[in-house]
N, C-alpha and C positions, 0 to 999 in steps of 0.2 A: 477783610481776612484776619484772622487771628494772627495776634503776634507771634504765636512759636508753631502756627501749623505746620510750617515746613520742616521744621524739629519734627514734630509727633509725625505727619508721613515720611521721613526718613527713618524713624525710630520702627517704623513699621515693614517699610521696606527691609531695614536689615533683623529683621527678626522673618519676615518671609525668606531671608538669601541665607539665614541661618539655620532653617529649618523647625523654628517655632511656629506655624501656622495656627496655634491653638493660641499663643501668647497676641500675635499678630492680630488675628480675628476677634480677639476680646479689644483690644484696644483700636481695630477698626471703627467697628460697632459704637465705641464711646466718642470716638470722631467725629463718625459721622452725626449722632445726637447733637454735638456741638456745632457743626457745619455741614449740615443737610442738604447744601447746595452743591457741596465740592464736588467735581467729579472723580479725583483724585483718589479721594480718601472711598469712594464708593469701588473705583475698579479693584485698587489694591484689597476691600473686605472680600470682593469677588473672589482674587486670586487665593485669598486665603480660606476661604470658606473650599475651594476647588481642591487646597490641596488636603482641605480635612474630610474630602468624600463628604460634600455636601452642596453634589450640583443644583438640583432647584433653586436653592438660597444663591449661591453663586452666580446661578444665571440673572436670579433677579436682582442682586447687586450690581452685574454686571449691567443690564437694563437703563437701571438709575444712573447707572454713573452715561451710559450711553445719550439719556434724557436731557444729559446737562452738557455734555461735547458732545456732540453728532457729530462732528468735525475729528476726532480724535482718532488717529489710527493706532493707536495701542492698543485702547479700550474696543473698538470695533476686532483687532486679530485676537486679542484674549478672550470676548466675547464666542469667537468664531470657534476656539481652542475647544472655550468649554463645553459648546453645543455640540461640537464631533465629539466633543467623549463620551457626549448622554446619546450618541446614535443619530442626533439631528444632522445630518450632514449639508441638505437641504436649505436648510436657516445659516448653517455653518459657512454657504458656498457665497449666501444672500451676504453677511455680511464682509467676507474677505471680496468678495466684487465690491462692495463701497468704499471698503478701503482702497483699491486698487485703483477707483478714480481719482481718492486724493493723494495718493503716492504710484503711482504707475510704476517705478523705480524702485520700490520698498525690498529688498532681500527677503525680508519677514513676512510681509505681506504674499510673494511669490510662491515661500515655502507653505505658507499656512493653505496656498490656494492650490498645488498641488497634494497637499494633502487630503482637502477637501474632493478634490476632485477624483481623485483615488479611493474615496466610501462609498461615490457614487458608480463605481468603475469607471471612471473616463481615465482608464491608462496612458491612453496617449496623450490625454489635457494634462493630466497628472505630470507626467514627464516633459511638456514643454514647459509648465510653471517651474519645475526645480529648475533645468536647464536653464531658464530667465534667471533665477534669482544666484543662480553662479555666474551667471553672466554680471550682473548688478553688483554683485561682493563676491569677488572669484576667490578670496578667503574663506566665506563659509562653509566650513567642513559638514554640517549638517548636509547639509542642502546638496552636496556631492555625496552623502550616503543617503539619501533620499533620491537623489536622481538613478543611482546605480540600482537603488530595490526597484525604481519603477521601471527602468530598461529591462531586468531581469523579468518583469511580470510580465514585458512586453514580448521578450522571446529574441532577447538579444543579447546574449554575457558577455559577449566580446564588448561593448559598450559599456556593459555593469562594470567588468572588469575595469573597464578605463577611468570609469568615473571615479572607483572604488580606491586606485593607484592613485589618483586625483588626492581624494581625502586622505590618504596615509603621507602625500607627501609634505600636507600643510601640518599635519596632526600622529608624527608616527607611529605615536603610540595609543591612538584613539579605537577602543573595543567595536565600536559599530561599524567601523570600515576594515574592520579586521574582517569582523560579521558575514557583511555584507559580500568582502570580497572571497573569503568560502565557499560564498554560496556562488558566484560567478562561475570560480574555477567547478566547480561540483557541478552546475549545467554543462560544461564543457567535457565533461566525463577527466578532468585535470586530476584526476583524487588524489596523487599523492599532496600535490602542490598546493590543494584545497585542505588537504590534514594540515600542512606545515603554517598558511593560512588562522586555522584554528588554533593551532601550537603558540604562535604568537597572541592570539589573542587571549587565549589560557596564561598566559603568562605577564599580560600585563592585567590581565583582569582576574587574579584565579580565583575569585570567590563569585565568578557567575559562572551558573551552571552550565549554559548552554553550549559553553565551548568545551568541553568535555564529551558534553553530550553529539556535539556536531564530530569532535575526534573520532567518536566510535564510530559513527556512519560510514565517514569514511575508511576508518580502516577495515570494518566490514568489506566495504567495496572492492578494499588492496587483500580481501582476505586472510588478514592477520587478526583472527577473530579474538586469540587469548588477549593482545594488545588494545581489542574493539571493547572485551565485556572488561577491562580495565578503566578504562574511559567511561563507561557506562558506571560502574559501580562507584567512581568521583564526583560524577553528575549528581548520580542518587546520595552518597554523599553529603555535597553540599547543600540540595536541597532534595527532600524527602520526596517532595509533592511534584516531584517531576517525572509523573507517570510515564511517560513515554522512556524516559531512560529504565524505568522497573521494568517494561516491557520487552525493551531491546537486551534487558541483563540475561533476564527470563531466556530467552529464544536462544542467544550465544551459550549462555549454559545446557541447555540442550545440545546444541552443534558438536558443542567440545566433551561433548559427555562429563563433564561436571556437576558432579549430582550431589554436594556439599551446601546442605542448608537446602535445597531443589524444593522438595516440598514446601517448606517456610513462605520460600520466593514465591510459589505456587498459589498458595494460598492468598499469601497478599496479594497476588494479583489477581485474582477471582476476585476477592471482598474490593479491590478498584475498579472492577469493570460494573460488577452489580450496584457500586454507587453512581456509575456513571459518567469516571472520573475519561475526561478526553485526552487524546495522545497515543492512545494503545493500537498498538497495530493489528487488525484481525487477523489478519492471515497468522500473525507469528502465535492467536491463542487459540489458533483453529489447534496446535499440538498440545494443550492442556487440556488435562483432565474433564473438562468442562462438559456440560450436558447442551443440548440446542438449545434452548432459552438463553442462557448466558453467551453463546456464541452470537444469538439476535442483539440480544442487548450491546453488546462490545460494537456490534455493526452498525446499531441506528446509530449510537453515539459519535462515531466516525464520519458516518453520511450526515448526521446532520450537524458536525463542524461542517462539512463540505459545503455544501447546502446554504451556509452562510458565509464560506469567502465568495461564491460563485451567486450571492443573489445581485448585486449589484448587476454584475454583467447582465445576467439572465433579464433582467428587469429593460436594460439595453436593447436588449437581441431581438427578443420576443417575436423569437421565430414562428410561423404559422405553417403547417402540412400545406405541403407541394399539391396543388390538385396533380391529380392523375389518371391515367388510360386503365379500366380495370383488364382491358382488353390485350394490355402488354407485358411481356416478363417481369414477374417480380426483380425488384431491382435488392439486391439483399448487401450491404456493408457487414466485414469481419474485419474487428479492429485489435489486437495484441501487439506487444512487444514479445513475440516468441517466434516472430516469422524468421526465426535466420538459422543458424545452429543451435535446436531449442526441442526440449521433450515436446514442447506445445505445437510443434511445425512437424515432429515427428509426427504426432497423432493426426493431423488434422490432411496431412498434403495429399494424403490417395483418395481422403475423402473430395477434397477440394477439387481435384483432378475429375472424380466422379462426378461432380457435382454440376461440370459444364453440361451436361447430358443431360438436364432437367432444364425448363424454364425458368431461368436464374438469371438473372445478369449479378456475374459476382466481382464484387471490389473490395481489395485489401488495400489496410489501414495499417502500415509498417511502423509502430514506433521504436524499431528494432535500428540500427545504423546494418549497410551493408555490408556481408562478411565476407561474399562469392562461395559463402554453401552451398553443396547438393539442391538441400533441403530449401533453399530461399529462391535459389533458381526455380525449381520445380514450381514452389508457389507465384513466381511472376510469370510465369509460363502458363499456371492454368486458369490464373485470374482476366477477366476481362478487362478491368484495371488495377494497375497497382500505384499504390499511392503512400510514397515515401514521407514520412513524418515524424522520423525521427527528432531533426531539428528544431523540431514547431512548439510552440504552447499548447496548452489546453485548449485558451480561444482560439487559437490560430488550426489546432486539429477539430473542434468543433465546426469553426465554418468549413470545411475543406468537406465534412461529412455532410453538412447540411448543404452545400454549391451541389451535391450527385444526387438530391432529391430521391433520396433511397425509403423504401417502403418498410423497410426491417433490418435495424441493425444488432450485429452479436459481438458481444464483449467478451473475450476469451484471456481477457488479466484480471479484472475484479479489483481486489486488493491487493493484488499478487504485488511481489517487484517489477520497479518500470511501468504499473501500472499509470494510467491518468482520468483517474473517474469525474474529475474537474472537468473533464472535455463532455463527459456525458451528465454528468448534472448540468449543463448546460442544453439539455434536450434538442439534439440538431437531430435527431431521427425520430418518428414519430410512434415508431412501436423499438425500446430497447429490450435486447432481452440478457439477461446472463446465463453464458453456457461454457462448459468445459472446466479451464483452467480453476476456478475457485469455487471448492469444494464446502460451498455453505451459503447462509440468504447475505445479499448484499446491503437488505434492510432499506435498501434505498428508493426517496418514491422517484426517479427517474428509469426505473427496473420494475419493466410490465410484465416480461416472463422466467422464468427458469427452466431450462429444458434437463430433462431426467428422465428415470427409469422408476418402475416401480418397485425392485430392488435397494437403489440406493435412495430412492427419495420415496419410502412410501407412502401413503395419507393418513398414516399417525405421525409425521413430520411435517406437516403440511401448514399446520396451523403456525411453526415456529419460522415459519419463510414469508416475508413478504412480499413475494414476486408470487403470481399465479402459475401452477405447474404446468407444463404440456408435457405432456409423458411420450416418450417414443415407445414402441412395439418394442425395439430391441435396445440391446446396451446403449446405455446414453457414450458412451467411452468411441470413437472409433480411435483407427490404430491404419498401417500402414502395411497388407497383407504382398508389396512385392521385394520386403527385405527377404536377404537371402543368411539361413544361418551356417556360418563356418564350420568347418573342423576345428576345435581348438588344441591348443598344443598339450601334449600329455601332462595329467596331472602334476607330476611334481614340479611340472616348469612354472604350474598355475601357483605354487605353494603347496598345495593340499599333497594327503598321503596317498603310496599307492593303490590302499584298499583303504574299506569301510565307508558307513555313512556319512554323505554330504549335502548337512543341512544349509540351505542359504537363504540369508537376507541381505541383499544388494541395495536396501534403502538408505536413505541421505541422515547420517548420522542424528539428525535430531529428532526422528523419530521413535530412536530408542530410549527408551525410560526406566529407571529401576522395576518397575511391574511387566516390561515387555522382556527385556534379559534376564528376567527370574523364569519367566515362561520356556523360553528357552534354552535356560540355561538344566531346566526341571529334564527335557528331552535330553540334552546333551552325558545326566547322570544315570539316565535309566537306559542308555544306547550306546555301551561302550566300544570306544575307537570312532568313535564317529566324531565331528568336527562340527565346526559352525562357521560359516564362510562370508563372511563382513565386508563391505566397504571400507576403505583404509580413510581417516578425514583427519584434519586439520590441526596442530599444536598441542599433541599429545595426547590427542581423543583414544588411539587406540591403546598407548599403554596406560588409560585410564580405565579401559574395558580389561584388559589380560589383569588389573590388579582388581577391577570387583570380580570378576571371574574366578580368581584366586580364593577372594572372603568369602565368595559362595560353595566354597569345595569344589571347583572344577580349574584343573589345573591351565594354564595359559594359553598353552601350545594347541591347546583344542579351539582354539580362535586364529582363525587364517584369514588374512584382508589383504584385501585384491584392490590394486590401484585403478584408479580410473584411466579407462584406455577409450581411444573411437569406439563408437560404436557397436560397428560389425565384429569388434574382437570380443568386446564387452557378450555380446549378443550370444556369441560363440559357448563362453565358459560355460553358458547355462548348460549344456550338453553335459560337464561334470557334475551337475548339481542334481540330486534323489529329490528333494522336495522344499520349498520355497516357505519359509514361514514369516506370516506377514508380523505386522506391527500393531500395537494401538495405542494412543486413542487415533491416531492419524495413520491410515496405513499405507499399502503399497497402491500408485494408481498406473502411473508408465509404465512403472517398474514391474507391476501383476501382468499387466499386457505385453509387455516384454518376454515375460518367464515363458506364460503360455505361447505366445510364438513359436518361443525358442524350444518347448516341448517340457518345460520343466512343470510341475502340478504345486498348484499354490493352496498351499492351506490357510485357513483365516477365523477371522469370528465377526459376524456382522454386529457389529456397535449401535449404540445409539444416535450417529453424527452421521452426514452424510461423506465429511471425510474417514469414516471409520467402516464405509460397506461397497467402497469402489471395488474391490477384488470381490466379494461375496455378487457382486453385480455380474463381474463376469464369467465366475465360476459358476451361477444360477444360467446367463445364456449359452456358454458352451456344452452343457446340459450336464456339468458333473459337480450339482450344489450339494452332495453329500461331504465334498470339501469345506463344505461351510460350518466350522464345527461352533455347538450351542453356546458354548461358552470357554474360559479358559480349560476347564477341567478336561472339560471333553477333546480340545486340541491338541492336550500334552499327552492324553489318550491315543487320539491317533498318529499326531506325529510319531508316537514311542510305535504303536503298534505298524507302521510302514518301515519302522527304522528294525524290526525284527523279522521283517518278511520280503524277502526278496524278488519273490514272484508276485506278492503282492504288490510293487513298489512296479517292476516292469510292466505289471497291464496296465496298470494306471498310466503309466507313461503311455503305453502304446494307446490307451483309452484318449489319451491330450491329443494325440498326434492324429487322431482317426477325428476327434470333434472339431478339431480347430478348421479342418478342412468342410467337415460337412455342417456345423450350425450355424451359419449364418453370423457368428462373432465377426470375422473380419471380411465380411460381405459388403464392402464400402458401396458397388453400386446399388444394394438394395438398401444400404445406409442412408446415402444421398436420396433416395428415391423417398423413404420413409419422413425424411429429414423435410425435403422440398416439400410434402406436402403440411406439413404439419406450419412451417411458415407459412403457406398458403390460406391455411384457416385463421391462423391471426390476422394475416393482414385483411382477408377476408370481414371478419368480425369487424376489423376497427373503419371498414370503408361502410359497413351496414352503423356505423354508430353507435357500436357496443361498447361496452366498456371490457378488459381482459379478463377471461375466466378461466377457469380448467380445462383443459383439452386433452382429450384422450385418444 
C-alpha cells in the first residue's frame, strides 16, 4: 500500500461530503492509476462520477472496485444505488440480495432493498425491507420516511401516518417526514391537518417548492382557493419549472375570476403543454383556450407519466381475460367517484335504474365515501353490485374490478377529481371504455372506447381522440327525467328585479373568461333592464365580476348571483330565467340538462372541443338546434333579439317544455336500451378477436 493512501482517499472522500465531485473524480482517477488494485479508491471514483451525472462510468468504477472486494457491502449497496438510478432495478435487486447475505442486519442494506423492491413494484417487499431496517437502527429517520411512502402506496396512511410521526420524532425538523406525513394525512381526507403538515414543512425548508405547492392542494380541498393560488404562485416562484404549480395557478385564477396577467399565464401554459412538459392537469386545461390537439397532447403526456409509475405493477399482474359464457348477461363495471351527492350520479341514476331492464349485470365502483344521499341510495339499489372503494388503492380497486371478471368497464372520472386512472392503466377489464364525466380523449392506451354523439364528437374530431368512437343514436348526456321542478319563490326573494329580462348563467365560476363576459356583457348593453344572473363563488370572485362589468360600461347591479342551494331549489329558479347563455371554451354540460328540464332554452355556440358542444348536443336532440348560434356574433344576435320579444321568448319556452317531453332527450329507458346494445357490439367484436373500431 502506499504510504499516504489513506491520506489521498480521505482527501477524496471529504471533497465527495463537500460537494466537489468534479475535484473528487479528478483525483480518484489519478489514484487509482497509482493503485489499480484498491477497491477503495475505485468505489469512492464511482460515487463521484454518479454524483456528476456519469452513470455508465460509475457503474464501471463501481464494477472494479466490486472485482476486488466481492465481500464488500458498501461497494455492493452503492453499486446497487447506481443501477436503480440508470432504471436497472433488476441488477439493482441482484446486488442488495448479496449484500444482504453478508450483513442480514445491515440498516443500509434493508433500505437500499426496499428501495429496489419498490422499481420493481413489490410494495409489499418494499415495505417489509424498510420495516426490517427500522427494526435494525430504530434511529434511522430515512428509512421511517421510506416505510411511511411505502404503507401509503400500499393503502394504508393510518400506518404512513405512524411511521411518518416515527420520523419527525427522531428528526423534528426533517422535510421528507414533514412530506411524507402530508401526504398520509391528505389520504385520510385530514386536509386541514395535512396543510399545517406542509406549513411546517414550508418552513423549515422554504426554499423547496413542493411544499408550497402541496399547501395549495390542499387548501383547494378546504376551498380557500385565494389562500391555494397563493401557495401555487410561491411554488412557481421558487422554481419556475414546476409546471404543475403553473397549472394549478392557471385553474384557481379562473375559479376566482382573476383575470390579472390571465392571458400571459395562458399562454405559458399552452407553450408547457405543447413542449410536453409533465405535471399539468388535463381536466383543469380542458378550460383553456386550447384547440383538441393541444388538449391530446397535455393527455398523452399525463397517461404516459401514468403508464410509468404503474408498469412495474402491471408487469406483476399481468392479468389475462376471464374466459366466458357468450351465452350470459354482459357483466358491465361503472367506476367514478360521483356516486354520492354528485352531478355525475345526477345524470347517470335513472339511467342506471333503467338499465336493470336490459341484459346487464351492473356493478358499481364507488370511490366516492358514503354520504346517505338520495342519489347514492338510488344507485346501490339499482345496481346488482355495489362495491365500495373509497378506501382502497389503485392496485387494490384494480383487483377488486378484475375478482367480477367483467366484460366491459366504464370510467365516468377520467381525469376529473378523485379520479384513479392508476387503477385502470392497470388493465383489470378487458375492454375500458371512457364515458360521460370527461369531456375530451384520455390519450390513454388502456382506453379502447369513447362513447359520444355525433354532435359533440363529430368525425372531424375523431382523429384528435385516441380511443375509438361508438356513437350513440341519441345524446351521449343522459340526465334524470323523474326530478320534479318547484315553484320558486318570487323574484325579488331570488335577488332579481321585478320585471325585465333574465339572462342566466348558473356555470361554476371558471368557466367564465374575459371573451365569454364580453359576450355577455355585449347582450346585457343592447337589452336594457335586463340582468344577468351568476353563480355567486368563492374569495371575492364576484366583486371581481361587478368591477369588470363596471370597465366594460355595464354598471354592477345588472349582475345578480345566486347562492348555491339543494338542488330542487336550485332547479326551481330556472323558472325565473328567459334564456340560459352558455359559456366557452368549456361550456354548460349538467347545468344545459338542468336548464332544459327545468324549461329554460339554452343558447350556445358549438366550439371546436368536445367540452365546448355539450349543450349544442342537446339542443340538436331536443330538436330546437336553431339555438345553436354560428358563432359569437350571431349569439349576441340572438340573445339581444329574444331579449326584445316577448312572445318570442314565450314560445320558445313553451317549444322546451312540448320537446323535452316528446324527443326522446330524457328517454332513459330507450337510453339504456341504445346504450346496452352498443356495449354489446364491443364486447361482441372483442370475443370474435377484433381489435376496437368505430361503431355506429
Amino acid at each position: 500500500m502506499m504510504p499516504d493512501l489513506v491520506a489521498h482517499l480521505d482527501r477524496i472522500a471529504d471533497l465527495i461530503a463537500g460537494g466537489r465531485p468534479d475535484l473528487a473524480a479528478t483525483d480518484a482517477a489519478r489514484l487509482r492509476a497509482l493503485a489499480p488494485h484498491d477497491a477503495e479508491a475505485a468505489r469512492l471514483h464511482g460515487i463521484a462520477l454518479f454524483q456528476l451525472g456519469r452513470g455508465a462510468d460509475a457503474i464501471a468504477a463501481l464494477e472494479a472496485a466490486l472485482a476486488r472486494a466481492p465481500q464488500s457491502v458498501d461497494v455492493l449497496c452503492n453499486l446497487a444505488s447506481v443501477r436503480l438510478a440508470a432504471g436497472d432495478a433488476g441488477k439493482a435487486l441482484e446486488a442488495l440480495e448479496a449484500a444482504l447475505m453478508l450483513a442480514p442486519a445491515h440498516p443500509a442494506v434493508l433500505n437500499g432493498l426496499g428501495n429496489a423492491r419498490g422499481a420493481i413494484g413489490d410494495l409489499a417487499g418494499a415495505r417489509d425491507a424498510y420495516a426490517a431496517a427500522t427494526q435494525a437502527q430504530p434511529g434511522h429517520v430515512g428509512a421511517w420516511c421510506n416505510l411511511a411512502a411505502a404503507e401509503l402506496a400500499l393503502g394504508d396512511p393510518a400506518a404512513a401516518e405512524g411511521a411518518a410521526r416515527r420520523a419527525l420524532a427522531l428528526a423534528p425538523g426533517h422535510p421528507e417526514a414533514h412530506f411524507v406525513l402530508g401526504h398520509a394525512l391528505a389520504a385520510q381526507r385530514r386536509h386541514a391537518e395535512a396543510e399545517a403538515a406542509y406549513a411546517e414543512g414550508e418552513r423549515v425548508a422554504p426554499h423547496d417548492a413542493r411544499f408550497p405547492y402541496q399547501r395549495g392542494l390542499m387548501l383547494e380541498e378546504r376551498k380557500q382557493l385565494a389562500r391555494a393560488a397563493d401557495a401555487h404562485a410561491r411554488a412557481l416562484a421558487l422554481d419556475p419549472g414546476l409546471d404543475a404549480a403553473l397549472g394549478q395557478l392557471v385553474f384557481l385564477r379562473r375559479q376566482l375570476c382573476d383575470w390579472r396577467g390571465l392571458e400571459a399565464l395562458s399562454t405559458r401554459l399552452r407553450a408547457r403543454v405543447a413542449a410536453g412538459a409533465p405535471g399539468l392537469a388535463p381536466f383543469g386545461f380542458l378550460a383553456e383556450p386550447a384547440g383538441p390537439a393541444e388538449q391530446w397532447q397535455c393527455a398523452r403526456t399525463h397517461s404516459t407519466a401514468i403508464e410509468r409509475r404503474v408498469a412495474a405493477l402491471r408487469t406483476r399482474n399481468a392479468w389475462r381475460p376471464a374466459a366466458c359464457d357468450p351465452r350470459a348477461q354482459l357483466r358491465v363495471g361503472f367506476v367514478a367517484n360521483g356516486f354520492a351527492n354528485h352531478p355525475t350520479a345526477l345524470l347517470v341514476v335513472a339511467f342506471v335504474e333503467a338499465l336493470r331492464a336490459q341484459a346487464v349485470e351492473i356493478h358499481l365502483f364507488s370511490t366516492a365515501p358514503a354520504d346517505g344521499s338520495t342519489l347514492q341510495q338510488r344507485l346501490r339499489a339499482a345496481a346488482h353490485a355495489w362495491h365500495d372503494a373509497h378506501a382502497t388503492s389503485a392496485s387494490g380497486l384494480a383487483e377488486s374490478i378484475h375478482a367480477e371478471r367483467l366484460d366491459v368497464l366504464l370510467d365516468l372520472d377520467g381525469y376529473c377529481a378523485g379520479a384513479m386512472p392508476e387503477a385502470l392503466a392497470l388493465r383489470p377489464a378487458p375492454l375500458q371504455v371512457n364515458w360521460l364525466a370527461y369531456p375530451g380523449t384520455l390519450a390513454a392506451p388502456w382506453i379502447d372506447y369513447v362513447i359520444a354523439d355525433r354532435i359533440v364528437l363529430p368525425e372531424s374530431l375523431h382523429a384528435q381522440f385516441s380511443e375509438c368512437v361508438a356513437w350513440l343514436p341519441r345524446c351521449f348526456q343522459p340526465s334524470d327525467p323523474t326530478r320534479v321542478v318547484g315553484t320558486p319563490p318570487p323574484r325579488p326573494q331570488c335577488g332579481l328585479p321585478a320585471s325585465g329580462v333574465v339572462y342566466a348563467c348558473l356555470n361554476a365560476s371558471w368557466k367564465l373568461d374575459p371573451a365569454t363576459f364580453e359576450r355577455m356583457l355585449s347582450v346585457l348593453r343592447a337589452v336594457p333592464d335586463s340582468v344577468l344572473w351568476l353563480l355567486s363563488a368563492a374569495d371575492g370572485a364576484d366583486d371581481r365580476l361587478r368591477g369588470e362589468a363596471a370597465r366594460r360600461g355595464v354598471h354592477p347591479s345588472r349582475l345578480v348571483f345566486a347562492p348555491k342551494l339543494d338542488h330542487a331549489s336550485y332547479l326551481a329558479r330556472y323558472r325565473h330565467a328567459d334564456l340560459f347563455l352558455d359559456s366557452a371554451p368549456y361550456g354548460a354540460h349538467t347545468t344545459a340538462s338542468d336548464a332544459i328540464w327545468a324549461g329554460c332554452p339554452v343558447l350556445t355556440v358549438a366550439g371546436p372541443t368536445f367540452a365546448s358542444r355539450v349543450a349544442a348536443s342537446l339542443n340538436h336532440h331536443l330538436g330546437l338546434a336553431q339555438l345553436n348560434a354560428p358563432d359569437d356574433a350571431g349569439f349576441v344576435e340572438s340573445a339581444v333579439r329574444l331579449g326584445h320579444d316577448a312572445a318570442l321568448r314565450a314560445s320558445l319556452r313553451e317549444a322546451v317544455a312540448t320537446r323535452r317531453d316528446r324527443s326522446g332527450l330524457f328517454d332513459m329507458h330507450g337510453y339504456a336500451r341504445d346504450f346496452a346494445e352498443l356495449l354489446a357490439r364491443m364486447v361482441e367484436r372483442r370475443r370474435a378477436g377484433l381489435a376496437p373500431a368505430p361503431l355506429q
